[in-house]
C-alpha positions as CSV (number, residue, x, y, z in Angstrom):
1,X,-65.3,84.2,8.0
2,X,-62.3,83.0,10.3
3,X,-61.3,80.2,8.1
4,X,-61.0,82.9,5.2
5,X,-58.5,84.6,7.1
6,X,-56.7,81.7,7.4
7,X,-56.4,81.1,3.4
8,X,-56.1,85.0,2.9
9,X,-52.6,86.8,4.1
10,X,-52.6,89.5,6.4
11,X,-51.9,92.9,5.2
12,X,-50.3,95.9,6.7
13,X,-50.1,98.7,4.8
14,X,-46.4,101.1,6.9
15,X,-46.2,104.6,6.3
16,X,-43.1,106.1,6.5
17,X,-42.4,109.3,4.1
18,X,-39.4,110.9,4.8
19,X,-36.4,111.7,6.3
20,X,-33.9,109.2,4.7
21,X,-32.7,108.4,8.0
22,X,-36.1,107.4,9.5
23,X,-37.4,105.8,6.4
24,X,-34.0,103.8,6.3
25,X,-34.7,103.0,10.0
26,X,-37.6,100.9,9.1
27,X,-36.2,98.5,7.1
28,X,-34.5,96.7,9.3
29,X,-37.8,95.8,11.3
30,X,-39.9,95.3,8.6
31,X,-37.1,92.4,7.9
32,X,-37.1,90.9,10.8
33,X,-41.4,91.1,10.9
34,X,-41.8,89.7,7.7
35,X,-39.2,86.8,9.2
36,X,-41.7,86.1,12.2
37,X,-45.0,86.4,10.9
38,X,-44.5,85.1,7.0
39,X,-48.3,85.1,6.6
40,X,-48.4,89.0,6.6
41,X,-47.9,91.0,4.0
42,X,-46.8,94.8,4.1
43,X,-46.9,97.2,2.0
44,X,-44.8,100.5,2.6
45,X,-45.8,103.6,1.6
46,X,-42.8,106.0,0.5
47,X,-41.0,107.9,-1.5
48,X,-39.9,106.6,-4.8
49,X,-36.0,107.4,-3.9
50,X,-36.4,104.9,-0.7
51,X,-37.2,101.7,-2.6
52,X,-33.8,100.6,-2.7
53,X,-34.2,100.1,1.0
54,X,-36.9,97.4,1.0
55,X,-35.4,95.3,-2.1
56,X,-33.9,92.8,0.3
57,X,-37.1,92.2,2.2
58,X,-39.5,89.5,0.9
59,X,-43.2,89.5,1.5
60,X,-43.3,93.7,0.8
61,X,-45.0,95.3,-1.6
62,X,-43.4,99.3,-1.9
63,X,-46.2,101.1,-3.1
64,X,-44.5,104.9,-3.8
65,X,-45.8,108.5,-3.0
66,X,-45.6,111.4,-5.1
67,X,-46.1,114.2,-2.6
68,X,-45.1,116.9,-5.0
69,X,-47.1,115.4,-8.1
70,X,-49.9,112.8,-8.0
71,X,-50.4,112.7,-4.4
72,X,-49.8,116.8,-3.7
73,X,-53.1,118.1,-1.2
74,X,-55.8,117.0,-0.2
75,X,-57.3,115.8,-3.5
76,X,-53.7,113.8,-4.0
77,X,-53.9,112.1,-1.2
78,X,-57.4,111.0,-1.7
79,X,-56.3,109.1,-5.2
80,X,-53.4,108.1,-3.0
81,X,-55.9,106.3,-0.8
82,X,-57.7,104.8,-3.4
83,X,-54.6,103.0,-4.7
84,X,-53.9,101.7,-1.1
85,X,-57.6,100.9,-0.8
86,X,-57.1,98.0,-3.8
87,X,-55.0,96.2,-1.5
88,X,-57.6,95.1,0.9
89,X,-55.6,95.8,3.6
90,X,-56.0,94.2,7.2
91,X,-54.4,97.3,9.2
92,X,-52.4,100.5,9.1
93,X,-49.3,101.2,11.1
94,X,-48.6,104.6,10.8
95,X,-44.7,105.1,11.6
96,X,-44.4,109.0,10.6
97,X,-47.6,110.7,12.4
98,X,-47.3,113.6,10.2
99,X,-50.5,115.7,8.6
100,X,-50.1,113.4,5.3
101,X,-50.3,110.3,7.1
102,X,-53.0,111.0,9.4
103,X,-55.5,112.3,6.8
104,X,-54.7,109.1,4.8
105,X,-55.3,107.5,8.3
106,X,-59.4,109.1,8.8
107,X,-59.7,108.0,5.1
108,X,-59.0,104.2,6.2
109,X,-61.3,104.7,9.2
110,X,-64.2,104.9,7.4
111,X,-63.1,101.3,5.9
112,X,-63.0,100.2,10.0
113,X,-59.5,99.2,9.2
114,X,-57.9,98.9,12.5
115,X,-55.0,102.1,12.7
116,X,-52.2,102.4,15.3
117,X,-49.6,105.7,15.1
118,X,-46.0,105.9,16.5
119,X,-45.8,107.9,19.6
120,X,-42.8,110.3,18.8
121,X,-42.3,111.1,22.6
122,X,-42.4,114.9,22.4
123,X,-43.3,115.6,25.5
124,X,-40.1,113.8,26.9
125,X,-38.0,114.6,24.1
126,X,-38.4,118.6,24.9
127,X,-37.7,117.8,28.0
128,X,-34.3,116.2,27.0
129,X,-33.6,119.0,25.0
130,X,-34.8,122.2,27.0
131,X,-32.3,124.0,28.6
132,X,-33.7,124.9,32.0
133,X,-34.8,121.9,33.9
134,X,-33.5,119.3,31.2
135,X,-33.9,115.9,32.3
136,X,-30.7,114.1,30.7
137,X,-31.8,110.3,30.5
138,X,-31.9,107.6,27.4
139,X,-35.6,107.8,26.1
140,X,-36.6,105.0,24.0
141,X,-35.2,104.8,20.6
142,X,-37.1,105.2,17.7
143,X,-36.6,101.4,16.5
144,X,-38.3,100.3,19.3
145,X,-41.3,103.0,19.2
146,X,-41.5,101.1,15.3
147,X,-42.0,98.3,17.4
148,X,-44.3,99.1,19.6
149,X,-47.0,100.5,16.6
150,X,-46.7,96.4,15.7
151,X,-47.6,95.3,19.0
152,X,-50.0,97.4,19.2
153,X,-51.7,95.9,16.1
154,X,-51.9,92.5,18.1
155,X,-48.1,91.5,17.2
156,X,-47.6,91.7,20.8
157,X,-45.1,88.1,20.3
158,X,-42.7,90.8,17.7
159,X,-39.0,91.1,19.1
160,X,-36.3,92.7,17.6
161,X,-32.5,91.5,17.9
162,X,-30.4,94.8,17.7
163,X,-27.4,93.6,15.9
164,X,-25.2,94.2,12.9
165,X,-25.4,91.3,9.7
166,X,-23.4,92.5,7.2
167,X,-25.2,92.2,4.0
168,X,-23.7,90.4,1.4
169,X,-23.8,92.5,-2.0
170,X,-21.4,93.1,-5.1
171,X,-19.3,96.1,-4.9
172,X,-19.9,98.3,-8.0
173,X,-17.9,97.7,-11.0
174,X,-16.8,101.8,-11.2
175,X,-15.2,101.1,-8.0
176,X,-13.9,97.5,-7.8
177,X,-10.5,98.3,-8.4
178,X,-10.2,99.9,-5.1
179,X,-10.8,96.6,-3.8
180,X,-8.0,94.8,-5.2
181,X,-5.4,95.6,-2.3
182,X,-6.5,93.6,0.9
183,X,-3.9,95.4,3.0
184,X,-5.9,98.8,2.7
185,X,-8.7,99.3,5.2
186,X,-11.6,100.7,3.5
187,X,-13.3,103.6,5.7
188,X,-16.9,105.7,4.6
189,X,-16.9,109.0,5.9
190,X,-20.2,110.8,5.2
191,X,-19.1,114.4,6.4
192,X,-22.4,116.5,5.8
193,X,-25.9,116.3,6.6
194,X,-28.9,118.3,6.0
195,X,-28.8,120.6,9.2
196,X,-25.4,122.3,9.2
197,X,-25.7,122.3,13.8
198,X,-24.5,118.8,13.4
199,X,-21.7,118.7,10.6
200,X,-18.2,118.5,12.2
201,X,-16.9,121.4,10.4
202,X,-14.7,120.3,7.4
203,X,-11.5,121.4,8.8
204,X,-11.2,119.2,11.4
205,X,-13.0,116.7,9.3
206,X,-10.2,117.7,6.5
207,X,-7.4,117.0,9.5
208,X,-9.1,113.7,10.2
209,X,-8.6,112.8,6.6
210,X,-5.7,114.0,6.1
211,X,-4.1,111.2,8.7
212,X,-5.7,108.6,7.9
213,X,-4.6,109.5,3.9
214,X,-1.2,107.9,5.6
215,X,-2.1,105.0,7.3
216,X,-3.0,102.1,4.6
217,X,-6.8,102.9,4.3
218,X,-9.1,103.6,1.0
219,X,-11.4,106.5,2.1
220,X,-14.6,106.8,0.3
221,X,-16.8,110.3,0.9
222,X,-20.3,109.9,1.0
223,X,-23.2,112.1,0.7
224,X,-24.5,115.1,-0.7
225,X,-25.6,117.5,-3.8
226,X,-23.4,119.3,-5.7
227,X,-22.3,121.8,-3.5
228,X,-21.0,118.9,-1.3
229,X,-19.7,117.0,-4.5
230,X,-17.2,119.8,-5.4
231,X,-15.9,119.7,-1.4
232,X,-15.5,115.6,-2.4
233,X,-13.6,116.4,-5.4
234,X,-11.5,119.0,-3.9
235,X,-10.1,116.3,-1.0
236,X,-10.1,113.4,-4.1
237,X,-7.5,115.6,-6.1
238,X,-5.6,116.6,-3.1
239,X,-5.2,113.3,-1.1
240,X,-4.1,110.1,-2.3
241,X,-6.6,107.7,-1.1
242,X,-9.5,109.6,-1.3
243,X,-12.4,108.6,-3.6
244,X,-15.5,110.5,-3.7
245,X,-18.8,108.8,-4.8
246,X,-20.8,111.7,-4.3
247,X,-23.4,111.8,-7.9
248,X,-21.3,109.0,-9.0
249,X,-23.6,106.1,-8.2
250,X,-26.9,105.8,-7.6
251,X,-28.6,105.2,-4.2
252,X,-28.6,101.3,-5.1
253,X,-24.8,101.2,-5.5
254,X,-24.0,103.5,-2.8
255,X,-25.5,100.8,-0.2
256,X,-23.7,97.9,-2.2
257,X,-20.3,99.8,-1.8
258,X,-21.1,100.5,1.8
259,X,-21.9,96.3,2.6
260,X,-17.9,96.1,1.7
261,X,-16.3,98.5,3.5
262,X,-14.7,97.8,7.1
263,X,-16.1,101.1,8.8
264,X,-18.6,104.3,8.6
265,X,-17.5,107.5,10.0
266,X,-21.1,110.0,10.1
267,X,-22.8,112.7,12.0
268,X,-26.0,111.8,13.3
269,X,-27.1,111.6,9.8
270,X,-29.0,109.0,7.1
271,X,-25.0,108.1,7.0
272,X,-25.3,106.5,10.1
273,X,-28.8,104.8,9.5
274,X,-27.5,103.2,5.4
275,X,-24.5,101.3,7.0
276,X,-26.6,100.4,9.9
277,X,-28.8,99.1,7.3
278,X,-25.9,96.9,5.8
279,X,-24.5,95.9,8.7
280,X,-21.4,98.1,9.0
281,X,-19.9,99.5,12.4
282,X,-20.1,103.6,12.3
283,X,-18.2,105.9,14.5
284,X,-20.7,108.7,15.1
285,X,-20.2,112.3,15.7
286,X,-22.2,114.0,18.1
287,X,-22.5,118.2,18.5
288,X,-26.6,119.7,19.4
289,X,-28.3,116.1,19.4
290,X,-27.5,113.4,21.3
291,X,-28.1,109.1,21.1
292,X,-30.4,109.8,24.2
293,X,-33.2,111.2,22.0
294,X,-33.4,107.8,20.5
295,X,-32.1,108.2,16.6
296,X,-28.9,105.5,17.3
297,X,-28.6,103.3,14.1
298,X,-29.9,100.3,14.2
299,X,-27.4,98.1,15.9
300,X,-24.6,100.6,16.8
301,X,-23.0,100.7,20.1
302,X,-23.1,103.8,21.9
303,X,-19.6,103.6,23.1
304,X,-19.0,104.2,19.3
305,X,-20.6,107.7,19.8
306,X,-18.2,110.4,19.8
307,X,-19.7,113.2,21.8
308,X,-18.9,115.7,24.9
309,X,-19.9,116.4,28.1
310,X,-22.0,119.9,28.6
311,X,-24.8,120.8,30.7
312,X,-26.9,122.5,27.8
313,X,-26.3,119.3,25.2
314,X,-28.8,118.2,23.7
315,X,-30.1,121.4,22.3
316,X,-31.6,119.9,19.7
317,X,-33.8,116.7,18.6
318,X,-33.0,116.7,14.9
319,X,-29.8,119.4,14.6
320,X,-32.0,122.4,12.7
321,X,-31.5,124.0,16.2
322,X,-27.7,126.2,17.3
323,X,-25.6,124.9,19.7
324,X,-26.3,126.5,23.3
325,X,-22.9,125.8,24.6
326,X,-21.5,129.2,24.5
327,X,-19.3,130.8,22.0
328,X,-17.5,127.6,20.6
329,X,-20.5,124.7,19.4
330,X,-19.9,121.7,21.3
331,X,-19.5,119.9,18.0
332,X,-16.1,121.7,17.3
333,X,-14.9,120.9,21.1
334,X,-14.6,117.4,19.8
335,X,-10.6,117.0,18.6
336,X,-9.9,115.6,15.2
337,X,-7.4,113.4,17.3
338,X,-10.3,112.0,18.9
339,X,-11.6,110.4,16.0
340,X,-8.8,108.9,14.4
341,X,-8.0,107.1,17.4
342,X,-11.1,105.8,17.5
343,X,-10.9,104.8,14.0
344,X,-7.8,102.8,14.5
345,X,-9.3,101.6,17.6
346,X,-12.0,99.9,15.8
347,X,-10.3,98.6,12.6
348,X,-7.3,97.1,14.5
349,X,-10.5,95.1,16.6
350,X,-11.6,94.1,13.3
């Protein structure tokens, strides 16, 4: 039996469904895993859209899930679980503890496959976030509660080195020509996200553009559906440098284009978490949520965090909560002047 396993690689079947952010969180871990313990196999359990996130990563299977077709309910899941079951798997980490993972979790019990769940820290994250009482202090970040699910599954040797490799990838062809001047910096900003708490509202965002449209920098908009495509557009026609890439390219491309520029600019948003996945510096903009509650990109420096001080922030975990700073969010307290000197800041450090 214990000289099988030897011959046999281990394999780890991740789940991690959803948000973009978190899911695009993982995949810098998984990398380094697979790196240390090249006799273990995982295979990641997401949604279709995500795969471009886990190309780069040898020794992973992505195995996609269809929550709103083949895999919807109960009865979904079950035929989800009997694809997974094929694989012969050695253990679950479960890094999204939601309802879908967990029943797929009691289905792999009764296989005795060893489980182990993230621990999301809710308890001290409503704390962080409560506004009598609040206790204010840097819980652990999400990365390393990743982490901890693999050392739980007796990869307690694991270790993670926080820091930004740039990826090397091919810009896309569409947009290679904006490449062609060297003496232009090339800055991302992704200036939406899915909870409107934690946008920077687009005037001041417009005013940040608007400056840096006259210093000698390419600025490509990131981000969004339609609604958010027409904004991109509007700033494209009006502003010289602009570029929008919003439904121009495809997930795939998006992350090649972003391995080439010098410099993100995001909210706490899966704009943040795709450069940190190509290893590109991001200035981060901070209103309700805060880098406390543990959602820093992988690899980015929290003196890169653009953020104020008030007694009632963090209101919010995820932004879907208002402000509680009074009358004016804290979000538009932060000065569009604020930005763009960090902006220069960063790019004249190279």
């Amino acid at each position: 039996m214990h000289s099988n396993k030897k011959v046999n690689k281990q394999r780890i079947i991740v789940f991690r469904f959803s948000a973009m952010g978190d899911v695009a969180m993982t995949a810098p871990v998984l990398e380094q895993f697979v790196k240390q313990y090249p006799d273990t196999q995982l295979i990641v359990v997401s949604r279709a859209l995500f795969k471009p996130f886990f190309t780069d990563i040898s020794n992973l299977i992505f195995h996609p899930i269809d929550p709103k077709g083949k895999h919807k309910g109960l009865m979904g899941l079950y035929r989800l679980f009997l694809e997974l079951k094929a694989y012969k798997v050695d253990a679950v980490a479960d890094l999204h503890n939601n309802l879908r993972s967990r029943v797929l979790c009691f289905f792999f019990r009764f296989l005795s496959v060893p489980i182990k769940r993230i621990d999301k820290g809710r308890k001290e994250k409503k704390a962080l976030t409560r506004k009598e009482n609040k206790v204010l202090r840097p819980l652990k970040s999400t990365i390393d509660r990743y982490l901890d699910v693999f050392r739980a599954l007796h990869y307690q040797s694991f270790v993670l080195e926080q820091s930004l490799k740039r990826k090397k990838k091919s810009i896309p062809q569409q947009l290679s020509t904006y490449f062609n001047d060297t003496t232009h910096f090339k800055v991302g900003i992704a200036p939406f996200a899915q909870h409107t708490y934690k946008m920077y509202p687009l005037h001041l965002m417009e005013q940040v553009i608007n400056t840096l449209n006259g210093l000698p920098v390419n600025i490509f908009i990131f981000g969004g559906g339609e609604e958010e495509k027409l904004i991109a557009q509007g700033w494209e026609k009006k502003y010289d440098h602009v570029i929008n890439v919003i439904g121009n390219i495809n997930l795939s491309e998006e992350l090649n284009l972003i391995a080439n520029i010098d410099l993100m600019v995001s909210m706490d948003s899966s704009g943040m978490h795709l450069a940190s996945l190509m290893g590109i510096p991001v200035i981060s903009i901070w209103g309700p949520t805060h880098p406390y509650a543990g959602f820093l990109g992988f690899g980015q420096l929290q003196e890169d965090c653009i953020q104020i001080d008030h007694p009632s922030r963090p209101s919010s975990v995820y932004g879907n909560k208002p402000c509680l700073c009074g009358e004016t969010p804290c979000i538009e307290l932060i000065k569009p002047e604020q930005i763009i000197r960090k902006i220069q800041q960063k790019l004249n450090n190279g």
